[in-house]
C-alpha positions as CSV (number, residue, x, y, z in Angstrom):
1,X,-17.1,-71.3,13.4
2,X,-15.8,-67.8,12.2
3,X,-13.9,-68.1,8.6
4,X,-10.8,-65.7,8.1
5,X,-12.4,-64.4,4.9
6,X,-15.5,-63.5,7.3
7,X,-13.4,-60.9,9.3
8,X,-11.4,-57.8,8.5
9,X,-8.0,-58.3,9.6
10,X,-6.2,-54.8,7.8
11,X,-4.0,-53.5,10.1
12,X,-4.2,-56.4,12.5
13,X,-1.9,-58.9,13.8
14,X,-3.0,-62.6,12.1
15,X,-1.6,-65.1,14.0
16,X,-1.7,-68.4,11.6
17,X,-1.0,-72.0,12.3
18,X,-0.5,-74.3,9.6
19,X,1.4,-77.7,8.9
20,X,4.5,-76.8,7.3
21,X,5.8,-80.2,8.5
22,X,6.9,-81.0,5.1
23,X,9.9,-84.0,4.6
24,X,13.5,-83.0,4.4
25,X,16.4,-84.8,2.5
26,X,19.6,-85.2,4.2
27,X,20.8,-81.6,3.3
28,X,17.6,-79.7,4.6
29,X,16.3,-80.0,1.5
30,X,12.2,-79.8,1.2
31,X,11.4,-83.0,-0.8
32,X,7.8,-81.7,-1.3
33,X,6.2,-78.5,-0.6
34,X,2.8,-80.0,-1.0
35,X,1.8,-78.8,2.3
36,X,3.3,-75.0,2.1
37,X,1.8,-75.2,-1.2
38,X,-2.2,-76.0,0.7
39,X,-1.8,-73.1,3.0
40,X,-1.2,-70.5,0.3
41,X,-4.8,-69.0,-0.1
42,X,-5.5,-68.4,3.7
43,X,-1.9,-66.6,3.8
44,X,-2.6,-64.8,0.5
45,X,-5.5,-63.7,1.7
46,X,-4.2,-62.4,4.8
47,X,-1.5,-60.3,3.3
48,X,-3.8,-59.0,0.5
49,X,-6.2,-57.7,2.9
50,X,-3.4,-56.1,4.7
51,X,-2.9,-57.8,7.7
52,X,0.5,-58.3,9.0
53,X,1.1,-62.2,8.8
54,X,3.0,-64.2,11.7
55,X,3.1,-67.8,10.5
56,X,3.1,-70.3,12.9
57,X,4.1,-74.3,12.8
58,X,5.5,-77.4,13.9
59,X,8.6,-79.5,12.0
60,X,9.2,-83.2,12.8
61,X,9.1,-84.6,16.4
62,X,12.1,-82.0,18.1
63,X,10.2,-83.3,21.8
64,X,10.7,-79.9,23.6
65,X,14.3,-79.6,22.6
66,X,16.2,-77.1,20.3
67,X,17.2,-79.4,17.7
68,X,18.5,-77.5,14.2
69,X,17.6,-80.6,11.5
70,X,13.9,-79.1,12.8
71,X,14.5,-75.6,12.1
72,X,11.8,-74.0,10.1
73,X,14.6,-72.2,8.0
74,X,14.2,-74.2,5.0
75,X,10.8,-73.0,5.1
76,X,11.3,-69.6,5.4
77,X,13.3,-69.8,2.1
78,X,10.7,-71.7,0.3
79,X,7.7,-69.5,2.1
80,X,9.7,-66.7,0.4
81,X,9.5,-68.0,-2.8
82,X,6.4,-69.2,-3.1
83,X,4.6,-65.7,-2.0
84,X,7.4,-63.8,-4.0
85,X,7.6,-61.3,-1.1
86,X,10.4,-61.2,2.0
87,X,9.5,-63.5,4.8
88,X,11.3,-62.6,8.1
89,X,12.3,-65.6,10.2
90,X,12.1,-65.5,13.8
91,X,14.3,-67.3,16.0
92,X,11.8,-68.6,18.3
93,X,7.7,-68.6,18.5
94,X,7.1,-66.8,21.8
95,X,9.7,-64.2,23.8
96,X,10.6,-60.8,23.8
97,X,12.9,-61.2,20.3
98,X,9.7,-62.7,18.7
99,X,7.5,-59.5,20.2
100,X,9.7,-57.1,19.2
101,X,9.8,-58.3,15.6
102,X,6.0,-58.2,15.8
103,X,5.9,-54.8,16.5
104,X,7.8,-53.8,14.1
105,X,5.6,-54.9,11.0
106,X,3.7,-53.2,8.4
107,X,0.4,-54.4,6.8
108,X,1.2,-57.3,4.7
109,X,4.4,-58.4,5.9
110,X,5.0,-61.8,6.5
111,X,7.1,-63.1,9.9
112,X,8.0,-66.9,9.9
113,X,8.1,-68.4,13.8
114,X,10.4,-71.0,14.5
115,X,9.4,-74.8,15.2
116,X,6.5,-74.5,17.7
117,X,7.9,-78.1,19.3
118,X,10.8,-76.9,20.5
119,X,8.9,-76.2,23.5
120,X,7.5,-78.7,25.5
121,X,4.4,-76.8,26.7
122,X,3.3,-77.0,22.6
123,X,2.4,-80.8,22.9
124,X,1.7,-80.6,26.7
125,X,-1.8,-78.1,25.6
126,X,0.2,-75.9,28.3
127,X,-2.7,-72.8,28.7
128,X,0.2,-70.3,29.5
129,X,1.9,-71.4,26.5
130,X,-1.4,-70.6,24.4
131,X,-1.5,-67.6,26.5
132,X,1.7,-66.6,25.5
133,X,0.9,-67.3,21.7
134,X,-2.4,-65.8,21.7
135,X,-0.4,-62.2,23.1
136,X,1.2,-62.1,19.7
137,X,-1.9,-61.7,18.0
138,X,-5.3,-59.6,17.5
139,X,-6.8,-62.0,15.4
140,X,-6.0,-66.1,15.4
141,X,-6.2,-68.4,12.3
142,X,-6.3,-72.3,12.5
143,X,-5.0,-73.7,9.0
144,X,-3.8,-76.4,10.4
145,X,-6.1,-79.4,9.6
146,X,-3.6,-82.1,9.9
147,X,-3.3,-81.2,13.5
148,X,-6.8,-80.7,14.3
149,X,-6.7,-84.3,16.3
150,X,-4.1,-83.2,18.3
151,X,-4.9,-81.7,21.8
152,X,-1.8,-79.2,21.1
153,X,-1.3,-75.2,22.6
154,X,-1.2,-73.6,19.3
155,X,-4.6,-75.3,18.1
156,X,-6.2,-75.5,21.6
157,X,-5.3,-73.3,24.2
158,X,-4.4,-70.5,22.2
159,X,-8.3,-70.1,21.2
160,X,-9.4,-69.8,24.9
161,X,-7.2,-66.5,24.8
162,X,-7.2,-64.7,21.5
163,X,-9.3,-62.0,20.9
164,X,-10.8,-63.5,17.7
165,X,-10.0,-66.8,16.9
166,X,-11.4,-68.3,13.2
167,X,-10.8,-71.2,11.0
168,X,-8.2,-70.6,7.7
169,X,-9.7,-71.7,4.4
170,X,-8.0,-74.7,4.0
171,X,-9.4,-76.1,7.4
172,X,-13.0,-74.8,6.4
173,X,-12.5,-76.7,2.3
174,X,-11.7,-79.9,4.9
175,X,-14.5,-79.7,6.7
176,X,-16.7,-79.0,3.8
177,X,-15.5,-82.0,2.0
178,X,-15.9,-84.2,4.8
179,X,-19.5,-83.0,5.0
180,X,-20.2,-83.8,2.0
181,X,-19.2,-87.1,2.0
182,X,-20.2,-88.4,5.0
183,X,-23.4,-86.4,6.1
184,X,-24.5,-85.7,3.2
185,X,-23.4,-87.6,0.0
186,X,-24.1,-88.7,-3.4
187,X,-25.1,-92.4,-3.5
188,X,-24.2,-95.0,-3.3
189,X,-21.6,-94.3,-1.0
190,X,-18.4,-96.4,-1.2
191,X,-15.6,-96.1,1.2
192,X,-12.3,-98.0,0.3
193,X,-10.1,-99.3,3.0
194,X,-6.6,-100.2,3.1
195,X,-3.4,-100.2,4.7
196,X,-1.2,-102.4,6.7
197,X,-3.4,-103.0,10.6
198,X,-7.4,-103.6,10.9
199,X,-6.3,-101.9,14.4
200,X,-5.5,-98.5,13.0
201,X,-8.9,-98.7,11.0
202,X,-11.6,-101.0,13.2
203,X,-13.0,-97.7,14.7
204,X,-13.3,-95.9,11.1
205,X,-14.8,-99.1,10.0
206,X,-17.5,-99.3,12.6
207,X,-18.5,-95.7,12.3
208,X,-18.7,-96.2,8.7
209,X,-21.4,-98.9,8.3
210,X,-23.4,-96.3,10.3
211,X,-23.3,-94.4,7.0
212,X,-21.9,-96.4,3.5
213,X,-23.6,-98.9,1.5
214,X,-20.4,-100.3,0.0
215,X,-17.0,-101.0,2.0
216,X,-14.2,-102.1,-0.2
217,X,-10.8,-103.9,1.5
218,X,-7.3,-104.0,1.2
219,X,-3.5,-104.0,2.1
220,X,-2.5,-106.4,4.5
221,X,-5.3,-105.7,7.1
222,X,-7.5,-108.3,4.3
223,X,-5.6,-111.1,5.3
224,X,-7.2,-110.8,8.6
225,X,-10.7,-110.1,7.1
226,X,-9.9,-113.2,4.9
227,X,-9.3,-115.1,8.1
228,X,-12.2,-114.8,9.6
229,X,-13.9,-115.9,7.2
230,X,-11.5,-119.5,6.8
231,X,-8.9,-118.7,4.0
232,X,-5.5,-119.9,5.2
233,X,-3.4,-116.9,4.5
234,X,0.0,-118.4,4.7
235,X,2.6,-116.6,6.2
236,X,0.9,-112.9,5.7
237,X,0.5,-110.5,8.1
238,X,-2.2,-111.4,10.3
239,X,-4.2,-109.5,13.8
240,X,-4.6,-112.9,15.5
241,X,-6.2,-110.9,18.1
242,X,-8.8,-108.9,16.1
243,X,-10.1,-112.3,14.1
244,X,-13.1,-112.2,16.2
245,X,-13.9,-108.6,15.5
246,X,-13.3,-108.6,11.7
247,X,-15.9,-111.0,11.4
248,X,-18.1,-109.2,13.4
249,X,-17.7,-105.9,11.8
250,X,-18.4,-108.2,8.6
251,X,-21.9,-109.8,9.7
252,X,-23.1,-106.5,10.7
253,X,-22.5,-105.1,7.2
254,X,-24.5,-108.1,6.2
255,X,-27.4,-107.1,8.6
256,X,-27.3,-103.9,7.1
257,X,-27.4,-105.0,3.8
258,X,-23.8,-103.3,3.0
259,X,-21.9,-105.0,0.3
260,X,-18.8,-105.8,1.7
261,X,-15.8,-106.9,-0.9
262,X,-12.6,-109.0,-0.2
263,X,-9.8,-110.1,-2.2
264,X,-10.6,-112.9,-4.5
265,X,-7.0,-112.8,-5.8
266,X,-3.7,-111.8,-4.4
267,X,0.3,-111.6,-5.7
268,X,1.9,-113.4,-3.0
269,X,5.9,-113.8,-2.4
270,X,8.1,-116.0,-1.3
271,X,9.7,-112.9,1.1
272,X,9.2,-109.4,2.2
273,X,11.6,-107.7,-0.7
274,X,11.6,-106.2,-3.7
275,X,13.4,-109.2,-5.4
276,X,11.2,-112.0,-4.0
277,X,10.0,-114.8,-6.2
278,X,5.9,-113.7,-6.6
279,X,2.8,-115.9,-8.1
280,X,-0.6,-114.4,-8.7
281,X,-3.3,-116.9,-7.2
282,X,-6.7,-116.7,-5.8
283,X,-7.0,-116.3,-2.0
284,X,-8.5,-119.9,-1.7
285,X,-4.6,-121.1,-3.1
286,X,-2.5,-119.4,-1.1
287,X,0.9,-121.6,-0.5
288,X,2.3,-122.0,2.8
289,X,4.6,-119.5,4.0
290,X,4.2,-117.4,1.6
291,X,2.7,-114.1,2.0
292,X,-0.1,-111.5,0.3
293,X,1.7,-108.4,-0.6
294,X,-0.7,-107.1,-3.3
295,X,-4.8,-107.2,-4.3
296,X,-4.3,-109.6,-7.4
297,X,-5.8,-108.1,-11.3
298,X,-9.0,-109.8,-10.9
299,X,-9.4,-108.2,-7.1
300,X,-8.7,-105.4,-9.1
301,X,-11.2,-105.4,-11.9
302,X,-13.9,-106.5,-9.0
303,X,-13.5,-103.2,-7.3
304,X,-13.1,-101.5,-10.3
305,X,-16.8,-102.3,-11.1
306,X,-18.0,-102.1,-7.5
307,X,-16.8,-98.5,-7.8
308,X,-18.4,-97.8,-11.3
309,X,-21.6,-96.6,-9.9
310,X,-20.1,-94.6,-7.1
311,X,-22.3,-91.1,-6.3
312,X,-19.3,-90.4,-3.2
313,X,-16.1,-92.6,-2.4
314,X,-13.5,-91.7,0.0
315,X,-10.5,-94.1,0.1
316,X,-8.1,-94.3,3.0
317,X,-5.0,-96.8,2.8
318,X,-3.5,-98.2,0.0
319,X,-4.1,-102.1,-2.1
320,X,-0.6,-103.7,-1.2
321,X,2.9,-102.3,-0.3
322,X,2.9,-100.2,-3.5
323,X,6.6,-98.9,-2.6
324,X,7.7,-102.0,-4.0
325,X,6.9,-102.2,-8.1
326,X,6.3,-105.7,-7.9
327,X,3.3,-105.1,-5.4
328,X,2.0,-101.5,-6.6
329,X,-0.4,-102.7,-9.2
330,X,-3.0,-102.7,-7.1
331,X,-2.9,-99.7,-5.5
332,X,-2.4,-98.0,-8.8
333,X,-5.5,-99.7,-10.4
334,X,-7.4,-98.3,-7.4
335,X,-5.9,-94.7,-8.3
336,X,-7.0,-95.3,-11.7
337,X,-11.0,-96.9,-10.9
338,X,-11.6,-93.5,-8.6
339,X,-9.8,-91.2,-11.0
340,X,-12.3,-92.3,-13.7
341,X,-15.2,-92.4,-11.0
342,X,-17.6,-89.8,-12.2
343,X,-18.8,-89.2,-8.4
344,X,-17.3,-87.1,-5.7
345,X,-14.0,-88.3,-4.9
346,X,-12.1,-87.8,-1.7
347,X,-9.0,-89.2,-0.9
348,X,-7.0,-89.3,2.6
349,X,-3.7,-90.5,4.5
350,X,-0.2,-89.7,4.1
351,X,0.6,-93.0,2.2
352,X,-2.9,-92.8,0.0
353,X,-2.1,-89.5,-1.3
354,X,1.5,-90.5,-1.7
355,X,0.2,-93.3,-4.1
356,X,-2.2,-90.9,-5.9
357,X,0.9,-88.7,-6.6
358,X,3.0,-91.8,-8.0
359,X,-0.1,-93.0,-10.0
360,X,-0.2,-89.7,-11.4
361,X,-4.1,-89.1,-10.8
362,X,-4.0,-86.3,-8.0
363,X,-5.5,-83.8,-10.3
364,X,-8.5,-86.1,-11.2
365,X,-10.1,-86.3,-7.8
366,X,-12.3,-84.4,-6.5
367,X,-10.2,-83.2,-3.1
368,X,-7.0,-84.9,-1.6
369,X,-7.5,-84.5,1.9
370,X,-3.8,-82.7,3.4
371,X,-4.1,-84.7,7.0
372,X,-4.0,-88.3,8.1
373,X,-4.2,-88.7,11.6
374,X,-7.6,-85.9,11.6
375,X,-8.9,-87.4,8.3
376,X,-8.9,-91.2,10.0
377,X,-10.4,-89.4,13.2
378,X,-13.2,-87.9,11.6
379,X,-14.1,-91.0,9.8
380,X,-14.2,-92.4,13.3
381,X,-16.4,-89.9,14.0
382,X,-15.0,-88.4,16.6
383,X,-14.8,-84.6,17.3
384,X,-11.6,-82.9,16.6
385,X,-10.0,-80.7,20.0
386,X,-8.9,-78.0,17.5
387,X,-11.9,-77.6,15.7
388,X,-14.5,-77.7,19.0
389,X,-11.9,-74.8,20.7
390,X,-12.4,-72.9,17.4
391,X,-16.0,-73.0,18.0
392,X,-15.7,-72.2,21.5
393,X,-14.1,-69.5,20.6
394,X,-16.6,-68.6,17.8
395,X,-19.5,-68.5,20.5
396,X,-18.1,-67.0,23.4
């Protein structure tokens, strides 16, 4: 797979996608420019190397519609900003305004396309739509690694038809990390799984006892871990229908002599709210209907020790519902155990890194992974359609 920094792109048209789909307030506002913020160095590196930028993204879910609470405006403004240099904003991504625009830039001029979603043919992989794309450009940049999963025109398609096609060095830092922790890391490796559905994780979970020696649980998808092996959980949320398979992914991490850790104790309520009478007791003493809505401080200081002689850990999902204060301890003693971890750290999901942030430890792990949906599918171990087109495109 071709890196941008591998090619020269002066004088050339650099068609980029990225994941500018940052949140908005009510007023258009960006809330956090976290993910502008990632894409900087490949852009940067464009525009130094005089190439003549068009930046291309999606915002929100428009579903092939003009809609303007998705306009990319906001980011234009921000985009500007951030670069300190004039960003022109297109009023569409493909068309004979956007070409005309094009043709008009110098080296190291920046052009903004608008939201990418607004057509249908974007999430429908539609080939003349990557066609159409790829005709903007002389050399295409994935950046995009939060959309790598997705089978979409401006991450697929679009490589089968530009003339160069190589990976932006955010994607490439991804993919390195990943490596590292997975194919080739420090040991022991621990992986720390939480979140709200064993569902959303059973796949991750199975790949991963092909390649960790320590698996870590939490969030409400425990209580169906805790299940299968006899507690009575109360009222918490339970996957009556994966039971069966939780133990099973649980006796084969015995076979493989994978330590496996569980809750030992929980903060439970009396309700699902931010008011609700809460007790702290050990899994075994759980009171009928009444639910787990937190790993409890002993849980806690378990995992902080079964973490302590980390080499690699990647965590994924967060201790409890840590938007609530009475039920984010957990979650923020886990920030704290892997922010003092002296192995590599990687952390991934939209709500993990969102609980990094509000535990204020971001800047003491080793790499905050920018994509959810891609990171979970590549700790399924599945290929990702964006990055096998990219090296398609590399080998053709």
């Amino acid at each position: 797979m071709k890196a941008v920094t591998e090619i020269d792109v002066a004088g050339k048209r650099v068609l980029c996608r990225v994941d500018f789909n940052v949140p908005l307030d009510e007023t258009l506002q960006i809330t956090d420019d976290a993910r502008i913020r990632a894409a900087l160095p490949t852009l940067r590196h464009v525009m130094e190397h005089q190439g003549k930028l068009i930046v291309a993204s999606h915002l929100g879910r428009p579903k092939g519609q003009r809609v303007e609470k998705y306009s990319l405006a906001p980011v234009a403004r921000r985009l500007e900003e951030l670069l300190d240099v004039p960003v022109a904003f297109a009023s569409d991504c493909v068309g004979a305004e956007v070409r005309s625009l094009i043709d008009r830039m110098q080296p190291g001029q920046v052009v903004l396309l608008e939201n990418l979603r607004y057509h249908a043919a974007e999430e429908a992989n539609d080939d003349a739509f990557g066609k159409e794309l790829a005709s903007l450009c002389d050399i295409y940049v994935n950046d995009a690694f939060a959309v790598c999963h997705r089978k979409n025109a401006s991450v697929v398609s679009v490589t089968a038809h530009a003339p160069v096609s190589a990976a932006g060095i955010l994607l490439k830092r991804e993919l390195e990390y990943f490596e590292k922790a997975m194919a080739q890391p420090r040991r022991p490796l621990a992986a720390v799984v939480g979140g709200a559905k064993v569902s959303s994780k059973l796949a991750a979970l199975t790949n991963m006892l092909r390649h960790v020696d320590k698996v870590i649980i939490g969030g409400a998808m425990a209580n169906t871990f805790l299940r299968a092996g006899g507690v009575a959980v109360g009222a918490s949320k339970i996957e009556e229908d994966l039971i069966g398979a939780a133990g099973d992914l649980m006796r084969q991490a015995a076979e493989k002599g994978i330590r496996f850790y569980l809750p030992v104790d929980a903060v439970v309520a009396d309700a699902f709210d931010a008011g609700a009478n809460t007790r702290i007791v050990p899994v075994q003493e759980i009171p009928e209907g009444w639910m787990v809505l937190d790993i409890g401080p002993a849980t806690s200081l378990v995992y902080g020790q079964a973490l302590q002689d980390a080499g690699t850990i990647v965590w994924n999902g967060p201790m409890g519902v840590f938007e609530m204060a009475a039920f984010s301890r957990g979650t923020m003693n886990m920030a704290e155990s892997i922010a003092d971890s002296k192995g590599l750290t990687i952390v991934g999901g939209g709500d993990t890194d969102a609980a990094l942030h509000m535990a204020e430890k971001t800047d003491r792990v080793s790499y905050v992974s920018t994509g959810g949906g891609a990171f979970l599918a590549l700790l399924e171990g599945k290929t990702l359609p964006a990055v096998a087109a990219l090296e398609s495109a590399s080998n053709r």
